[in-house]
BAKOLVEX-132107 format. One line per 2 residues: number of its first residue (from 1); their letters; for each residue x, y, z of C-alpha. Coordinates in pm, 1 decimal, m for minus. Layout:
N
NUM> a> X Y Z | ...
end
This chain:
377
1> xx> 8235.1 24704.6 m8092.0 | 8044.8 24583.9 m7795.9
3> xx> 8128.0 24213.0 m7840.5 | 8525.9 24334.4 m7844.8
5> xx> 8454.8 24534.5 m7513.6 | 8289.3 24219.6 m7316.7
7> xx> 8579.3 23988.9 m7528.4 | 8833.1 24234.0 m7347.5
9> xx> 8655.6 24210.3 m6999.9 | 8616.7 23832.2 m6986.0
11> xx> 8977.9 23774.1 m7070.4 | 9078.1 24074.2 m6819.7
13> xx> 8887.2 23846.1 m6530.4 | 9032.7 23542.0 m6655.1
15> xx> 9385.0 23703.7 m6633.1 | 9329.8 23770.3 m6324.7
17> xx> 9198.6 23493.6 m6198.3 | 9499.9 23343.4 m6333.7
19> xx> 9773.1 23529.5 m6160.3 | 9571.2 23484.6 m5808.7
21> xx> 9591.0 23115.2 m5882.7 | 9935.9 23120.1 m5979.7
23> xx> 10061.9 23329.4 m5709.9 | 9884.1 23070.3 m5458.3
25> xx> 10027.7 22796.6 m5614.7 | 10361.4 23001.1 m5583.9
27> xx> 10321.5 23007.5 m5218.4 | 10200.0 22675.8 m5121.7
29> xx> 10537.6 22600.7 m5349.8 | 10744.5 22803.7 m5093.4
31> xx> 10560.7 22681.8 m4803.2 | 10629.1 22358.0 m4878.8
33> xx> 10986.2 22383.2 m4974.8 | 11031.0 22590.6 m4632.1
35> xx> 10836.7 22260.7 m4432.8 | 11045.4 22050.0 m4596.4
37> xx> 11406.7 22177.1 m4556.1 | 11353.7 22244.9 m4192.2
39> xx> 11172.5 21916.6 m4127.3 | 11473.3 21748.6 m4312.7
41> xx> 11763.0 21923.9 m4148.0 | 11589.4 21845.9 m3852.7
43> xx> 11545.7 21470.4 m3919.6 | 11869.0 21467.8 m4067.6
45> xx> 12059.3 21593.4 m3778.8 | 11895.0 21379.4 m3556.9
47> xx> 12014.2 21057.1 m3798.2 | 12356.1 21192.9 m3780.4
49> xx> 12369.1 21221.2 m3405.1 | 12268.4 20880.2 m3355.0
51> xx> 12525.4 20774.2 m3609.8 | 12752.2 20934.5 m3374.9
53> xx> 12617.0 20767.6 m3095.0 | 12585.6 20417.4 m3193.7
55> xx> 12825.7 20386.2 m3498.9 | 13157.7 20299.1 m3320.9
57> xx> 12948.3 19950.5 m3195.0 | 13018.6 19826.1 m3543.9
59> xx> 13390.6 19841.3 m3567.6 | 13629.5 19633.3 m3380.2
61> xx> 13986.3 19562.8 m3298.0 | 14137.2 19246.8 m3473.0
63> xx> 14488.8 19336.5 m3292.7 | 14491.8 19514.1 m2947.7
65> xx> 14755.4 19609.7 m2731.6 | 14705.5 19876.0 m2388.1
67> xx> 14881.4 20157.7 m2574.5 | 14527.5 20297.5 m2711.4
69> xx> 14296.5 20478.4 m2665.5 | 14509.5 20800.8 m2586.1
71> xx> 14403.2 21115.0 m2324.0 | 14443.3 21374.5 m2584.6
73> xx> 14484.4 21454.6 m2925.5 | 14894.2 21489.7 m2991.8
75> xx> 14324.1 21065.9 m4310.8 | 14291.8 21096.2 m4669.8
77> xx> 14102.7 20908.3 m4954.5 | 13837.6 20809.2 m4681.5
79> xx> 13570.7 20558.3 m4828.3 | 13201.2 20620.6 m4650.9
81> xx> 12989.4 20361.7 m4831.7 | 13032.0 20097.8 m5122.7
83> xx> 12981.2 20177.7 m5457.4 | 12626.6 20127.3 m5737.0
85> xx> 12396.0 20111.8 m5451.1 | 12595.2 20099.5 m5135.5
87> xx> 12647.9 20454.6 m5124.1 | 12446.3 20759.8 m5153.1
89> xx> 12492.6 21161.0 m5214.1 | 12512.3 21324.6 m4890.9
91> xx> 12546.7 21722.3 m4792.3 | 12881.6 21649.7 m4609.9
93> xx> 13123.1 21388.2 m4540.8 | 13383.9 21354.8 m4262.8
95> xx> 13736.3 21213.7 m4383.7 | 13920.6 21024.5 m4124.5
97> xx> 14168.2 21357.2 m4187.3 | 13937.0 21605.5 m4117.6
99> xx> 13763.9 21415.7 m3817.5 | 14120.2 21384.9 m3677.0
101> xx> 14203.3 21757.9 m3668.0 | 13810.7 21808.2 m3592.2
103> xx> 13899.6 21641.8 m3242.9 | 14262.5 21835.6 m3191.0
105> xx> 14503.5 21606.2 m3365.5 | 14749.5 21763.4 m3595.4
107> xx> 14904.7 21594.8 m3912.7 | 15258.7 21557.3 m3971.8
109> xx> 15177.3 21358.3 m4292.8 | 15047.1 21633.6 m4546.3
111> xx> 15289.2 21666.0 m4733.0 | 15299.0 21238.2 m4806.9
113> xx> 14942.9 21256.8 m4884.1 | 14981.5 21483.4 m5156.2
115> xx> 15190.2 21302.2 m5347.5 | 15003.0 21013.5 m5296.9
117> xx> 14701.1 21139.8 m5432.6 | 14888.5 21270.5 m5756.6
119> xx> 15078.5 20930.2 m5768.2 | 14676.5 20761.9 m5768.0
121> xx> 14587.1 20968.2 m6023.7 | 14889.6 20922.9 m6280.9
123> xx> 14753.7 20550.4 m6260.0 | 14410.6 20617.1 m6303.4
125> xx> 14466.9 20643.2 m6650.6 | 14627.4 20307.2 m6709.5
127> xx> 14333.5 20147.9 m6507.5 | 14092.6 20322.7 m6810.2
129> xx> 14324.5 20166.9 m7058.4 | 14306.4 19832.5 m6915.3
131> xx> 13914.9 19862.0 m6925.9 | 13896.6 20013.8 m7270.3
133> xx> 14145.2 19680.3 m7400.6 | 13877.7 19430.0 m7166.8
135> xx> 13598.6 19579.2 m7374.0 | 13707.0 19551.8 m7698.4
137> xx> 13845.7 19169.0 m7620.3 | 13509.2 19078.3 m7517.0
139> xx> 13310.8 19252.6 m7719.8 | 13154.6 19515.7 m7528.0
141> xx> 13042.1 19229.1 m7266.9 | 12967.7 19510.0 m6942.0
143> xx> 13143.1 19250.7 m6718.7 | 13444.3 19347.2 m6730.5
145> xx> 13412.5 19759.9 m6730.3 | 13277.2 19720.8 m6400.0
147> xx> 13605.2 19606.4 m6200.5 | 13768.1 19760.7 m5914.1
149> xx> 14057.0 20069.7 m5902.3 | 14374.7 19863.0 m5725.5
151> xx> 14529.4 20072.7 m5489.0 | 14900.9 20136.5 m5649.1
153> xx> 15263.2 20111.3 m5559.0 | 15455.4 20407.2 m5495.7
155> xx> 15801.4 20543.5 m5364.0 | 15753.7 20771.6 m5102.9
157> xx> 15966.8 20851.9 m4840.6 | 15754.2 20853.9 m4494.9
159> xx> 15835.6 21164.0 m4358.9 | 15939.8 21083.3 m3984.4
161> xx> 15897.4 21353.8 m3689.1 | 16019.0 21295.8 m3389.9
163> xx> 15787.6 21510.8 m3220.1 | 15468.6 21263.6 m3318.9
165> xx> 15289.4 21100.7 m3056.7 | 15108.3 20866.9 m3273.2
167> xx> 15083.4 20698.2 m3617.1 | 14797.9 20608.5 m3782.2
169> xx> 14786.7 20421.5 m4135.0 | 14454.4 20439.3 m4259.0
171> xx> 14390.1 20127.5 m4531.0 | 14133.8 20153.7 m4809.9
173> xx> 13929.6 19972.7 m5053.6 | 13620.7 20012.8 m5229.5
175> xx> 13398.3 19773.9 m5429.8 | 13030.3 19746.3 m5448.1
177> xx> 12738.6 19690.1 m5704.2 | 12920.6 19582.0 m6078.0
179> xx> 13250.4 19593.2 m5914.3 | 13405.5 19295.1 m5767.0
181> xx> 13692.9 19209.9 m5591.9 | 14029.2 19067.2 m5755.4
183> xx> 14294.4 18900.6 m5575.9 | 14551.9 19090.9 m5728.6
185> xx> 14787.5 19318.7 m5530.3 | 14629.3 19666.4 m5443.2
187> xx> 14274.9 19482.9 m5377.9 | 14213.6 19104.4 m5187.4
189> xx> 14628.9 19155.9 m5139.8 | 14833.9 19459.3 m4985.0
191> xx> 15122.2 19577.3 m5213.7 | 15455.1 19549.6 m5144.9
193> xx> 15469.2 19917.3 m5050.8 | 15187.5 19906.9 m4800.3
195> xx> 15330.7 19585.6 m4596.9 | 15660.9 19802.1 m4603.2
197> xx> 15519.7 20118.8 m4403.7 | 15302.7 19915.9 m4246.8
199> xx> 15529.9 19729.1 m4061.2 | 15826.7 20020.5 m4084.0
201> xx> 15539.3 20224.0 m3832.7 | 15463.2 19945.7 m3615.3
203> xx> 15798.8 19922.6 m3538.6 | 15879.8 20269.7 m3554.2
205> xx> 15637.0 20404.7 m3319.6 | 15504.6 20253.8 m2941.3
207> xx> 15184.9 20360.8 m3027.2 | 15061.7 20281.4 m3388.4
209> xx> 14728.9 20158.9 m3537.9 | 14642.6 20008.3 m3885.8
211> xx> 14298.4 20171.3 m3949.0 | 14070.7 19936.4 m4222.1
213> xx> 13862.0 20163.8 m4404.0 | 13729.8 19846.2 m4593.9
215> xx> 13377.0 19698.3 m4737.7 | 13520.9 19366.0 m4734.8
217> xx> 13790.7 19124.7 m4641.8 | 14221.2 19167.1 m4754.8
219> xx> 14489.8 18923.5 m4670.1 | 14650.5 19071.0 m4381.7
221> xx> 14897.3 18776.6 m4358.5 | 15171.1 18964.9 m4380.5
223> xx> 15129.7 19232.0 m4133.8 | 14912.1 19004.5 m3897.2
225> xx> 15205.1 19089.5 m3604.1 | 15057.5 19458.3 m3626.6
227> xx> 15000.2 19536.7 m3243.7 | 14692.8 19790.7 m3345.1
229> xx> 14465.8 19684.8 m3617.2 | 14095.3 19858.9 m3614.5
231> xx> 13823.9 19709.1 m3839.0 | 13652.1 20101.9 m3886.5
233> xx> 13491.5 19956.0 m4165.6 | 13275.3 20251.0 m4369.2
235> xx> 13071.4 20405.3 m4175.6 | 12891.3 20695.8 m4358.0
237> xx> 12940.1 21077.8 m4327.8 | 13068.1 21048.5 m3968.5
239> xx> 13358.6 20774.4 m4048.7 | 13651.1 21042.3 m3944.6
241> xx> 13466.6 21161.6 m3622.8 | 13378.5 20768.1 m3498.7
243> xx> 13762.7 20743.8 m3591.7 | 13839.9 21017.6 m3360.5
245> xx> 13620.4 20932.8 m3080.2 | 13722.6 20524.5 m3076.0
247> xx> 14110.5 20682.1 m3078.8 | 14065.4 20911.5 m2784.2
249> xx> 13834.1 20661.3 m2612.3 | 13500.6 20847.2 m2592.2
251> xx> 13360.9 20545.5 m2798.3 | 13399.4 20155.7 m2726.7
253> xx> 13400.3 19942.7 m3021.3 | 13208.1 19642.5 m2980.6
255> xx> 13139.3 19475.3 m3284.4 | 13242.2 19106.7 m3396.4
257> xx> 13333.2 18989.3 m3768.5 | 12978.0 18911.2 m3980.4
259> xx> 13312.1 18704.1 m4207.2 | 13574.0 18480.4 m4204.1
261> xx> 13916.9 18637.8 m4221.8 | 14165.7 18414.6 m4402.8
263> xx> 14452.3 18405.8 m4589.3 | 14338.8 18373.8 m4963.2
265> xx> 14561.3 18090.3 m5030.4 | 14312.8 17934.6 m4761.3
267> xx> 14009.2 17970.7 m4934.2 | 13876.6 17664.8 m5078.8
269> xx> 13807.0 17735.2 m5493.8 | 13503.3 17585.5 m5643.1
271> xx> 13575.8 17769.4 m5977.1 | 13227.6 17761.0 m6058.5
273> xx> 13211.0 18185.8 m5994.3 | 13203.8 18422.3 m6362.7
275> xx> 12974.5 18282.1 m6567.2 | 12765.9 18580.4 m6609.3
277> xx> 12440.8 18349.0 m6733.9 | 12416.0 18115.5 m6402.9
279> xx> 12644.4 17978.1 m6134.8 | 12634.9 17645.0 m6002.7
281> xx> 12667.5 17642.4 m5603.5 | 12868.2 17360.1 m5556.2
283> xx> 12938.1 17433.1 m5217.6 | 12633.0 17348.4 m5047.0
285> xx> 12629.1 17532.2 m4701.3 | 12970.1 17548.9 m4637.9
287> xx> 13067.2 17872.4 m4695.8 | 13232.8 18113.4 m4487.2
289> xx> 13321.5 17999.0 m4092.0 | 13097.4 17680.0 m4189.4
291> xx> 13367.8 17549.6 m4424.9 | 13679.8 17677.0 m4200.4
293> xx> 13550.6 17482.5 m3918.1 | 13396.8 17211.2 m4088.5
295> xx> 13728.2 17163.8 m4291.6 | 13957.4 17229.2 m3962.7
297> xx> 14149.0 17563.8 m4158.0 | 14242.0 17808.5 m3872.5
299> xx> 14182.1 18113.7 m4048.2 | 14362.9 18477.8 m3919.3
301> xx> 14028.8 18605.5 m3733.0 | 13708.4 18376.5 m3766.6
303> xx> 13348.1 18473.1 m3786.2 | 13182.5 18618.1 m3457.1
305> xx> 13565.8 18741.7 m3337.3 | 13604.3 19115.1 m3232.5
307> xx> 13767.3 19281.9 m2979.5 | 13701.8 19632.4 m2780.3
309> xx> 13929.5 19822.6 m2526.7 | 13769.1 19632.2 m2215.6
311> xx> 13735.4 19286.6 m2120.1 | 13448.8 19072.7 m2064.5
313> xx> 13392.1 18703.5 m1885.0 | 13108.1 18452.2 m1959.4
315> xx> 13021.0 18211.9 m1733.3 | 12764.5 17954.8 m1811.7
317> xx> 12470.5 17885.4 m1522.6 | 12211.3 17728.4 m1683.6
319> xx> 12148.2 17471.4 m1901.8 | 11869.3 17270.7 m1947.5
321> xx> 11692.3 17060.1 m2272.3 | 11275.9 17071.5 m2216.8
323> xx> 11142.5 16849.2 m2485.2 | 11232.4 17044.3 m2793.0
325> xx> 11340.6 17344.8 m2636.3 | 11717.0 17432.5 m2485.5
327> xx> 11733.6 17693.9 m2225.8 | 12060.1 17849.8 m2112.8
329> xx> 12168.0 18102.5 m1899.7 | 12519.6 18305.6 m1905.5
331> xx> 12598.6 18542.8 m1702.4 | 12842.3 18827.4 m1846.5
333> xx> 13090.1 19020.1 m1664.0 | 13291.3 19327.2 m1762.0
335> xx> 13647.4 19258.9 m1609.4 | 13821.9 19524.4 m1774.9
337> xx> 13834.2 19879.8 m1747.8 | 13584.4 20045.5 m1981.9
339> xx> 13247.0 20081.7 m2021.0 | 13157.1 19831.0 m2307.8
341> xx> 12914.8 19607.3 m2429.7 | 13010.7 19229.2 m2511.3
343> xx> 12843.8 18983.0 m2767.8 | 12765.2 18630.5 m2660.1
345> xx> 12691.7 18397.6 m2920.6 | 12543.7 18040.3 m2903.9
347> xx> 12690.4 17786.0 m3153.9 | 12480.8 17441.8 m3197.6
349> xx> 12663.7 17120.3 m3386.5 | 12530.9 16824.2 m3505.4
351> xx> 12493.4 16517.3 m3291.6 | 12584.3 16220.7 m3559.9
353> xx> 12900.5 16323.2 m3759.0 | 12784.6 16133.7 m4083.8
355> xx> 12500.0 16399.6 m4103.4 | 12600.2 16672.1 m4441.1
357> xx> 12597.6 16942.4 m4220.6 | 12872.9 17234.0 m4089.1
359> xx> 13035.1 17124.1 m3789.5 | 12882.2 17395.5 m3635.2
361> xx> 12600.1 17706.3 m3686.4 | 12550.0 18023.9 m3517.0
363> xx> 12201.9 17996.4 m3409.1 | 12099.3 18307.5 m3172.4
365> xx> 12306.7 18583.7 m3017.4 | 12275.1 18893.7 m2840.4
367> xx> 12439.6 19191.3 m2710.4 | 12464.5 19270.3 m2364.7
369> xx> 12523.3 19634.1 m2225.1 | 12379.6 19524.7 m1860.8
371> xx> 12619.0 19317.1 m1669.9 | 12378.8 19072.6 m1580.3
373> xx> 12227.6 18714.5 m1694.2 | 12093.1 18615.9 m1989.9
375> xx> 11890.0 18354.8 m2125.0 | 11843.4 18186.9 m2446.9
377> x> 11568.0 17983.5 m2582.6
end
């Protein structure tokens, strides 16, 4: 009877010993979780402000006329990041729609995006059927159930009011990891129904802009007379608010194209791409603006072009060659009528034209937000 009693009591203390354990591991738990939330909204606000800040310095206009940006406020399917690994979960996510009517714009177009929408997802199931038929024809190879949703053509009436100030056709596409491109219409090439409002608006309206929510290039041959056409690009949870801001001027684009922009007809085809065991780079450097100029093609926009709502002028006033060193000088002016910030970009080419080499490479460049000189090395 005894050894049950002490039994009892030494279990009793370890019972207790247990729940005062527990309980502190309970609140260093809850601590923790409390540190953490409020250190992360913190640092995540802080991310998202200077998203908002510096964001806009990536996009650019390809096309520019003097009819944007506007004093005051008179879209859908928004793409933030790439797919696989170029994009990530986030709390919340600004559509170019909702960052619109966030700044005071309202939408005449509802009623057109519906449809739309309900038009994209009718197709989505033949785009599964297509995949499920690429499977089975090669065998379960992964390749090909990784390839890209085409954007579709449709039949919809755009519904004109007379009352709008502005129109704004936002352009999408989406690719990333496992997901290539195709040069099919819908992806690399518009659709016959895009090029059809696209141009319809231009016309239509004094004051229109083709908005690229894109990862990568499209043909824009046929709607390359657009007057407005804004390389947005996908920006992360703020793309509809930089879209907003760069449309109502309290941001200045001031990027410049990282690629070529060509008509795909243009591109030079090694068709040494899609073997999925190795791929022979026959190509050598030229690739991208090194072939174009190399090869004398005048692409539609070439690398290093971009343009903002102000105006800048470079004027070299230095240049020297110190034994293996080149030092220049430029001096950059803003001789517009925004606040901006301009790129300037030095471009070396060989000296003996026999050499297997681009005709030219981008060697250093920097951006300049002080209108003053600056020198290379």
């Amino acid at each position: 009877m005894a050894n049950i009693k002490r039994k009892l009591k030494f279990n009793n203390i370890i019972l207790k010993d247990l729940e005062i354990f527990l309980s502190k591991v309970i609140l260093i738990i809850f601590i923790s979780y409390i540190y953490f939330y409020y250190n992360y909204s913190r640092i995540e606000k802080k991310h998202i402000q200077i998203l908002r800040e510096t964001s806009a310095e990536y996009t650019l206009f390809l096309n520019k006329n003097n009819k944007f940006p506007i004093d005051k406020p008179c879209t859908r399917n928004t793409i933030k990041g790439g797919l696989g690994s170029g994009d990530v979960d986030s709390h919340f996510f600004i559509t170019c729609e909702e960052g619109l009517e966030k700044a005071g714009f309202k939408i005449t177009a509802k009623s057109w995006l519906d449809q739309h929408i309900k038009i994209k997802e009718n197709n989505l199931n033949e785009h599964i059927s297509y995949i499920k038929n690429m499977f089975i024809k090669y065998k379960g190879d992964q390749y090909f159930t990784m390839v890209s949703f085409p954007e579709v053509e449709y039949n919809l009436k755009i519904e004109e009011n007379e009352k709008a100030d502005i129109a704004i056709y936002v352009f999408a596409r989406n690719s990333g990891e496992g997901l290539d491109r195709r040069p099919i219409k819908g992806d690399i090439l518009l659709t016959n129904t895009e090029i059809k409002d696209i141009l319809y608006l231009n016309n239509k309206y004094k004051k229109f802009i083709l908005v690229l929510n894109v990862g990568g290039v499209v043909d824009l041959s046929p709607v390359k007379k657009v007057s407005n056409i804004l390389l947005l690009s996908q920006l992360g949870v703020v793309t509809g608010d930089i879209l907003a801001d760069i449309i109502l001027g309290k941001a200045n684009h001031s990027g410049k194209l990282a690629t070529t922009w060509a008509s795909f007809n243009d591109y030079k085809f090694i068709n040494e791409f899609g073997n999925l065991d190795d791929t022979n780079y026959k190509e050598g450097v030229y690739v991208g603006y090194r072939y174009f100029n190399s090869a004398k093609v005048k692409p539609l926009y070439p690398f290093g072009f971009g343009k903002s709502y102000t105006e800048f002028n470079i004027k070299k006033i230095y240049l020297k060659n110190i034994k293996d060193e080149i030092i220049i000088k430029v001096e950059v002016k803003n001789i517009g009528n925004f606040i901006g910030k301009e790129v300037v970009q030095i471009y070396v080419s060989p000296s003996q034209e026999n050499e297997d080499k681009p005709y030219q490479s981008l060697v250093s460049f920097i951006k300049n937000w002080k209108y003053k000189a600056i020198t290379f090395k």
